[in-house]
Legacy VTK file of the C-alpha trace (Angstrom):
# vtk DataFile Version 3.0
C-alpha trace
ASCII
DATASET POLYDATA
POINTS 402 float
-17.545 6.560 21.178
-16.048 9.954 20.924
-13.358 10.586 18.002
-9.951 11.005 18.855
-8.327 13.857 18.751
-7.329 16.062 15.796
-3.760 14.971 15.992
-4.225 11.396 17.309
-3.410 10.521 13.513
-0.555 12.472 13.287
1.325 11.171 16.627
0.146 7.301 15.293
2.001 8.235 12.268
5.036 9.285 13.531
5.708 6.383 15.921
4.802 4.240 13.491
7.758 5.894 11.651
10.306 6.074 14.523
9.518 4.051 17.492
10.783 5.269 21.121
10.373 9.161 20.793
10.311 11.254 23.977
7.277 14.297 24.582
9.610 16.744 23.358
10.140 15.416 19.976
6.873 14.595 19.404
6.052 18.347 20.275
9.132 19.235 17.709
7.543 17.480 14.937
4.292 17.728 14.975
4.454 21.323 15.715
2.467 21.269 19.082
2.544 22.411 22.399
3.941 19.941 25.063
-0.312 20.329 26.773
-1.154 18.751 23.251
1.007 16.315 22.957
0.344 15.097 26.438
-3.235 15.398 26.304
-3.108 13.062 22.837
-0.549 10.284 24.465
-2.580 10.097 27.312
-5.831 9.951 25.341
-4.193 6.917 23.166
-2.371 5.589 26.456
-5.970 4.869 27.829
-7.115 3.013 24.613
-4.158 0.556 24.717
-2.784 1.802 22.113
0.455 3.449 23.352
3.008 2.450 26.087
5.607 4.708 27.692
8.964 3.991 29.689
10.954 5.716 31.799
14.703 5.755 31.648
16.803 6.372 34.625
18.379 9.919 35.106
22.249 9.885 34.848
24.211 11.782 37.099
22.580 15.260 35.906
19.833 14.591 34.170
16.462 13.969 34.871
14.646 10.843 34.023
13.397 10.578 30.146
10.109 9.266 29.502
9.817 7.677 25.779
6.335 6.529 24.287
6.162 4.256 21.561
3.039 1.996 20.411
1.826 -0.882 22.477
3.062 -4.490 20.782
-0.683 -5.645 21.642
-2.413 -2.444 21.205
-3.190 -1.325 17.602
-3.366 -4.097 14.702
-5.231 -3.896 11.021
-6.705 -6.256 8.909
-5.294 -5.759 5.229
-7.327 -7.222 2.381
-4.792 -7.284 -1.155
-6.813 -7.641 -4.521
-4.834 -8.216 -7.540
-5.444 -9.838 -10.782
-3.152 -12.534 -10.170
-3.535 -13.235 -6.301
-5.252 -12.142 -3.493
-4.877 -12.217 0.623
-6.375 -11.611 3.817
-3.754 -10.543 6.964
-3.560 -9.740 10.363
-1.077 -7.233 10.738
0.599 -5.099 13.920
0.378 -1.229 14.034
3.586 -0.915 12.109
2.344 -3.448 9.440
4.339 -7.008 10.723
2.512 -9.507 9.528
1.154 -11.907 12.008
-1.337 -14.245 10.381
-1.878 -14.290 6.182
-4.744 -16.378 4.247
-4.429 -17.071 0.363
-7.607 -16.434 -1.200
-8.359 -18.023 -4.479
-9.744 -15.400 -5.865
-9.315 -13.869 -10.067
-10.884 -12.191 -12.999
-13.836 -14.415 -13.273
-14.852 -15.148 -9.630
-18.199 -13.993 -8.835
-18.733 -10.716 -6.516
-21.104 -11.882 -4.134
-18.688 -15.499 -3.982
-15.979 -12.998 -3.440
-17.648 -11.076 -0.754
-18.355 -14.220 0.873
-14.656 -15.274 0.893
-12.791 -12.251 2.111
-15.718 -11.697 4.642
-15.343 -14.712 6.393
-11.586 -14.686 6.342
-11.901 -10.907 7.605
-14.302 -12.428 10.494
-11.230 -15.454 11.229
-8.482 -13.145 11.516
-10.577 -10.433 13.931
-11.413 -13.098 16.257
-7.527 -13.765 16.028
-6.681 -10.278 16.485
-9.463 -10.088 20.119
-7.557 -12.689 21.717
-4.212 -10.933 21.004
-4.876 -6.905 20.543
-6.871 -4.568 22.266
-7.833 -1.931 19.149
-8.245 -2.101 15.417
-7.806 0.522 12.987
-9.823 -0.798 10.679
-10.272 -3.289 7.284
-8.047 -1.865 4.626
-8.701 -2.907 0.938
-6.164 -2.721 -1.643
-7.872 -3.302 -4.860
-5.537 -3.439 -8.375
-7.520 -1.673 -10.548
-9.792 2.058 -9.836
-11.624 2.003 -6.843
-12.671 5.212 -4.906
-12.195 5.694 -1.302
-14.783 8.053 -0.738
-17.909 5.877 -2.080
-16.057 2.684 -1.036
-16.990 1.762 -4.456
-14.751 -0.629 -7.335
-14.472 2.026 -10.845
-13.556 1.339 -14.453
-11.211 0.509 -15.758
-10.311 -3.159 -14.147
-9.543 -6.124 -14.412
-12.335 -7.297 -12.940
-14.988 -6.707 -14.895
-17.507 -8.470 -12.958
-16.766 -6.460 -9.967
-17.145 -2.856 -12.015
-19.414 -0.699 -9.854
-19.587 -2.901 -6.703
-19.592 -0.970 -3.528
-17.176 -3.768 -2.225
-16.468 -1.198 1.367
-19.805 -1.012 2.052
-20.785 -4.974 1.700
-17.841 -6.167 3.703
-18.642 -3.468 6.260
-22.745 -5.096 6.162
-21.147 -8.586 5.694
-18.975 -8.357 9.014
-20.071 -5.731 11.191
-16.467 -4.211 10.503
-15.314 -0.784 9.265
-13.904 -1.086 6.184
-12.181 1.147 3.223
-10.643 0.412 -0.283
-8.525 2.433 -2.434
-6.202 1.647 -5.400
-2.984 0.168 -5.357
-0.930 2.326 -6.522
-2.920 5.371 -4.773
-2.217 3.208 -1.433
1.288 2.399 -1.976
1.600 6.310 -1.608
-0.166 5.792 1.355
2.063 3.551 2.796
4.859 5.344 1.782
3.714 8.354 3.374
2.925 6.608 7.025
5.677 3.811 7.092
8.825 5.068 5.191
10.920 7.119 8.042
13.467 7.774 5.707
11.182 9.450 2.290
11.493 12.362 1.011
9.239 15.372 0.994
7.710 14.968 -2.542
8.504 11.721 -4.752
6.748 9.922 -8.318
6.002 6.499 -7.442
6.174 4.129 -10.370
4.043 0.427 -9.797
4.980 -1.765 -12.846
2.569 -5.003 -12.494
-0.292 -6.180 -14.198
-0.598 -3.127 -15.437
1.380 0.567 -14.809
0.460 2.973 -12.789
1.689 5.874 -12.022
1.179 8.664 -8.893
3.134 11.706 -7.626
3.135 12.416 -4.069
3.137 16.120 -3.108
2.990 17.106 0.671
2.482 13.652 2.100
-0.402 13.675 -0.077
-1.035 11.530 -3.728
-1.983 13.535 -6.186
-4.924 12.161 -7.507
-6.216 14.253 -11.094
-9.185 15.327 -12.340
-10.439 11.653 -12.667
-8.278 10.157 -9.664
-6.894 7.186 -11.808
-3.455 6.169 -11.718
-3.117 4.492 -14.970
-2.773 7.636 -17.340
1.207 7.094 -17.009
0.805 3.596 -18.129
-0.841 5.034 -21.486
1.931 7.344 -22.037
3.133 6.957 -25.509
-0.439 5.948 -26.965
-0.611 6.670 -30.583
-3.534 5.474 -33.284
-1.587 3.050 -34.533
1.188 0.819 -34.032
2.349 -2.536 -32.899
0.272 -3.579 -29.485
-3.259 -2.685 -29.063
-4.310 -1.382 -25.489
-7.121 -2.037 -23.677
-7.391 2.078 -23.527
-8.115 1.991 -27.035
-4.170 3.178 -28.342
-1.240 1.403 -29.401
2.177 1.140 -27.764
1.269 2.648 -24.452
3.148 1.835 -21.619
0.932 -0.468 -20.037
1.196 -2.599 -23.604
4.766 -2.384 -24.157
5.879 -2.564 -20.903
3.866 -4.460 -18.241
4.368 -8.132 -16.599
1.655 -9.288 -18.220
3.232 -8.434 -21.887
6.095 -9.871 -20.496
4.502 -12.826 -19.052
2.733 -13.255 -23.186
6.034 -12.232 -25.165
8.083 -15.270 -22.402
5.925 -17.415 -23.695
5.684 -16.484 -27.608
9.086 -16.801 -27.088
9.480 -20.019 -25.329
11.332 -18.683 -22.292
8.469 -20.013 -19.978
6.010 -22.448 -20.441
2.138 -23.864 -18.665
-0.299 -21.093 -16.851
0.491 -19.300 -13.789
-1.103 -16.752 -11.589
2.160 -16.017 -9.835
3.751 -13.040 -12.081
6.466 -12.736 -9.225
7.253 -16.531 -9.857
7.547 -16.053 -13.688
9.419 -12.791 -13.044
12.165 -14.326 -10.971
12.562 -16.980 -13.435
13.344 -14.604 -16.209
15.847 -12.696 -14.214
17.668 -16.067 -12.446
17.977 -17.229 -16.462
20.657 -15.042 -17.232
19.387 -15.850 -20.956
19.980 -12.724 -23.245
16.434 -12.487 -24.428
15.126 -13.129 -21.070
17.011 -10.426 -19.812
16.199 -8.125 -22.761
12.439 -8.256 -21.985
12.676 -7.396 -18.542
15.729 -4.723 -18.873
13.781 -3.149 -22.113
10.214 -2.789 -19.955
12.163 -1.239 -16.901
13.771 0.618 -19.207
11.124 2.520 -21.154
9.192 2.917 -17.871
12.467 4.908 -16.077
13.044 7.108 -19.112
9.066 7.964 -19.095
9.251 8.464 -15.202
12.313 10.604 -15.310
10.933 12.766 -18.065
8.223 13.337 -15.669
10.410 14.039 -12.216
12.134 16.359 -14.480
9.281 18.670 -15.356
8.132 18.687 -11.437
11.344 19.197 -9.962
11.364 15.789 -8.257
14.173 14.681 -6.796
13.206 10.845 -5.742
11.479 8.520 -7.667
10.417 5.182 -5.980
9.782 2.126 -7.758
7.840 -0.812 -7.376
5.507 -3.602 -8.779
6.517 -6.932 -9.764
9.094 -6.212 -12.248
10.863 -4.183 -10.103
10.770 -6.493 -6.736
11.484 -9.620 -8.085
14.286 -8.566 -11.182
17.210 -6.717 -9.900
18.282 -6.809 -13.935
15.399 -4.785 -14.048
16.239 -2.236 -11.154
20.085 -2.149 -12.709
18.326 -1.012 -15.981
16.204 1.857 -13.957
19.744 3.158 -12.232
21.400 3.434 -15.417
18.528 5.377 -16.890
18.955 8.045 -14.024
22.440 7.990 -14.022
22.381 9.993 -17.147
23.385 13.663 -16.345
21.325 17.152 -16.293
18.944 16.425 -13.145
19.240 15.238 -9.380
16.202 12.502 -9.297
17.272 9.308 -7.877
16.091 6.239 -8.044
14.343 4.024 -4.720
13.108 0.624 -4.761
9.961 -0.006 -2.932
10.991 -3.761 -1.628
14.410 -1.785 0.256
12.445 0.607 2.198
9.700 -1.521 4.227
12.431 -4.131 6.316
10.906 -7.042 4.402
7.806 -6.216 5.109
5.275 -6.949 2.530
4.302 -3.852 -0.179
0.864 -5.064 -0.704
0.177 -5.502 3.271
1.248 -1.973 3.920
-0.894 -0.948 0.954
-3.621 -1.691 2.657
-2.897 -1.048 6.293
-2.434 2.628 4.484
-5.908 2.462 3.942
-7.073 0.962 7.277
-4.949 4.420 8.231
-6.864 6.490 5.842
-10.140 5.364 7.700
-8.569 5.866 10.964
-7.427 9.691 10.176
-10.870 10.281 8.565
-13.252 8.937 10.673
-11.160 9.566 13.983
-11.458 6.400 15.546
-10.022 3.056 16.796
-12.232 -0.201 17.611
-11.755 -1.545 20.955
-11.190 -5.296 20.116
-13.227 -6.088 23.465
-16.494 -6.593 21.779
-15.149 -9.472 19.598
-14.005 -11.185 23.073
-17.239 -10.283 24.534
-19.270 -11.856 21.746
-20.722 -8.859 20.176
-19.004 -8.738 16.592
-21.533 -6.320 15.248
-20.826 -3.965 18.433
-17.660 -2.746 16.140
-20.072 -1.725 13.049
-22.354 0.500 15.675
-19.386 2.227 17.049
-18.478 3.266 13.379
LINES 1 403
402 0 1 2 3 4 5 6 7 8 9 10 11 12 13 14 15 16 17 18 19 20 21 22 23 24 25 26 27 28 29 30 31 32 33 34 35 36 37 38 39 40 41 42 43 44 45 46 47 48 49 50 51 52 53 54 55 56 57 58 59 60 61 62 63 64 65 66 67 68 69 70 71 72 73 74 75 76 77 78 79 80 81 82 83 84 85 86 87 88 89 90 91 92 93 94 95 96 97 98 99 100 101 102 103 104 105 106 107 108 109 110 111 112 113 114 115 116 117 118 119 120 121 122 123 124 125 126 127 128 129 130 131 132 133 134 135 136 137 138 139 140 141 142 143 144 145 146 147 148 149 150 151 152 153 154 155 156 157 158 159 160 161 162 163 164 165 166 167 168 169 170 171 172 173 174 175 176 177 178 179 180 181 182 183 184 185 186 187 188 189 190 191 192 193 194 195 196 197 198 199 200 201 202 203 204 205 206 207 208 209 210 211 212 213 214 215 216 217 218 219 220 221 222 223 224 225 226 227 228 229 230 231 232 233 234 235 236 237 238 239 240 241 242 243 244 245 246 247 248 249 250 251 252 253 254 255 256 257 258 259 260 261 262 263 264 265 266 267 268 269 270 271 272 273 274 275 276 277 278 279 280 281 282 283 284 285 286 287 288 289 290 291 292 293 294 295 296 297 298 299 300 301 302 303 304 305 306 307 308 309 310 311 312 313 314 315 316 317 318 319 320 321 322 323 324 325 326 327 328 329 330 331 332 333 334 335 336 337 338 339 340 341 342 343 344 345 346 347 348 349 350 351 352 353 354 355 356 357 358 359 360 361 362 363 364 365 366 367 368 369 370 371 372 373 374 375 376 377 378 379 380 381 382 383 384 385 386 387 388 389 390 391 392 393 394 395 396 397 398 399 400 401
């Protein structure tokens, strides 16, 4: 199959941004000529992927054409890995959810069990999406903890120790015939920003405050990803030798020790404000904040606020003028997003605060982490997977068109 064109990606992007945009726009934005832009619909037209309508002329006008994407053209499969739960979706080109599977998956499950798991749930939803879509983007995977997109490959440090080193891409891909990608959280929640958020601005930090903290700036639609391309260094801000909570990093009092859900989730219970096991951090987090108890409130309000006033510092010193963010602590406690705003209102800078679960329309953060990444493969490789083989009976067809 021939790859799409060089700004197929680009004109996907943008309607997935702002849906109904006429040829002229589209040449306006993407800074095209009105042959390229036509050439490119009608390339994606033929896939399936994008639909056009006419509008009757008025009185002295001419008809407008508007092209948008197909409701049953383009759809992803989104795999989300975190420590405390982990799912399996079918999701539309603009990241709807239309089918999710809980998969009981943690710390201590075995990789090749794990493989198995999201594999065949992968497999389920695909023969889903052939009966309903004609093209897929592509398996996104978006792991919580380093993994690197290029090698398709799980890094240190994670949670998941077992999984350290695991080329978890490239064993889906072999397990079901399907191209697949992974990248980290927080490095796809850039992503996502970047393709879904019509309204962002140019540059932005993001802040992720979960399991752990992470931390990534976003400079020319683009994360920035450092020499080592880890997100976590802004969780170990504040590391020192010595001091009052040990981090895994080998410091004391770093972010990701003082500030996380998971201290919080340890200190709730030291302090009897929640009681028994759970996996759900969201659960435990929207407890705390419902409470209205003073020292619930104070562990949630004190984490937000010694992550905004470490954030701020840092979209002070780049000149950034939005900083976006998200996580558990900040979806589920709006004590703790109060606590952010009145960090930034101090005066002597223009950064303002965004909240990652107010700019998707309820869609789901971690879905749209990883349909970033189904969109990363898409814009690398060049390609969409005509969903035809699955309905023919050829599953593995997909893997040889890759």
């Amino acid at each position: 199959m021939e790859p799409l064109s060089i700004n197929a990606p680009s004109l996907l992007r943008e309607l997935t941004r702002n849906g109904g945009v006429t040829r002229q726009a589209l040449q306006t934005t993407l800074k095209v000529s009105g042959p390229t832009v036509t050439r490119t619909i009608l390339e994606l037209t033929d896939l399936g992927v994008l639909e056009s309508t006419v509008t009757a002329a008025g009185a002295k006008g001419r008809p407008a054409e508007t092209v948008d994407l197909a409701s049953d053209g383009l759809c992803i499969i989104a795999v989300s890995i975190r420590a405390e739960r982990a799912t399996v979706s079918l999701l539309d080109a603009r990241g709807q959810g239309v089918e999710i599977r809980g998969l009981p998956l943690g710390e201590e499950t075995d990789y090749a069990e794990a493989v198995g798991l999201i594999g065949q749930a992968a497999l389920q939803l695909t023969a889903t999406a052939a009966a309903r879509f004609r093209s897929l983007a592509g398996v996104g995977i978006s792991f919580g903890g380093s993994a690197d997109f290029t090698t398709g490959a799980i890094t240190t440090p994670s949670a998941f120790k077992r999984w350290r080193g695991k080329p978890l891409a490239r064993d889906l891909e072999f397990y079901t015939g399907l191209p697949c990608a992974i990248d980290n959280y927080s490095f796809a929640l850039v992503g996502a920003l970047n393709w879904f958020d019509a309204s962002k601005a140019a540059d932005f930090f993001l802040v992720v405050a979960d399991y752990g903290i992470g931390g990534v700036s976003s400079i020319g639609n683009q994360a920035y990803l450092g020499q080592e391309r880890r997100p976590g260094d802004f969780g170990h801000i504040g590391s020192r030798t010595t001091g009052r909570l040990a981090c895994h990093c080998g410091g004391y009092d770093c972010l990701a020790a003082t500030s996380s859900v998971k201290t919080i989730d340890r200190e709730a219970r030291d302090q009897g404000l929640a009681t028994g096991k759970t996996r759900d951090l969201a659960e435990l987090v929207r407890s705390l904040d419902a409470s209205q108890g003073e020292a619930a409130l104070s562990l949630l309000t004190g984490a937000a606020r010694r992550i905004a006033e470490n954030a701020l510092t840092i979209c002070r010193g780049m000149g950034l003028i939005s900083c976006v963010f998200g996580g558990v602590l900040f979806d589920c406690s709006p004590a703790a997003c109060a606590a952010v705003e009145d960090v930034f209102a101090a005066p002597g800078h223009s950064a303002a605060p965004r909240f990652l679960h107010q700019l998707f329309d309820g869609r789901s953060p971690d879905n749209l982490a990883a349909a970033s990444v189904a969109y990363h493969l898409l814009s690398d490789k060049r390609q969409v997977y005509p969903l035809a083989a699955y309905r023919d009976g050829d599953a593995m067809r997909l893997r040889r068109l890759s």
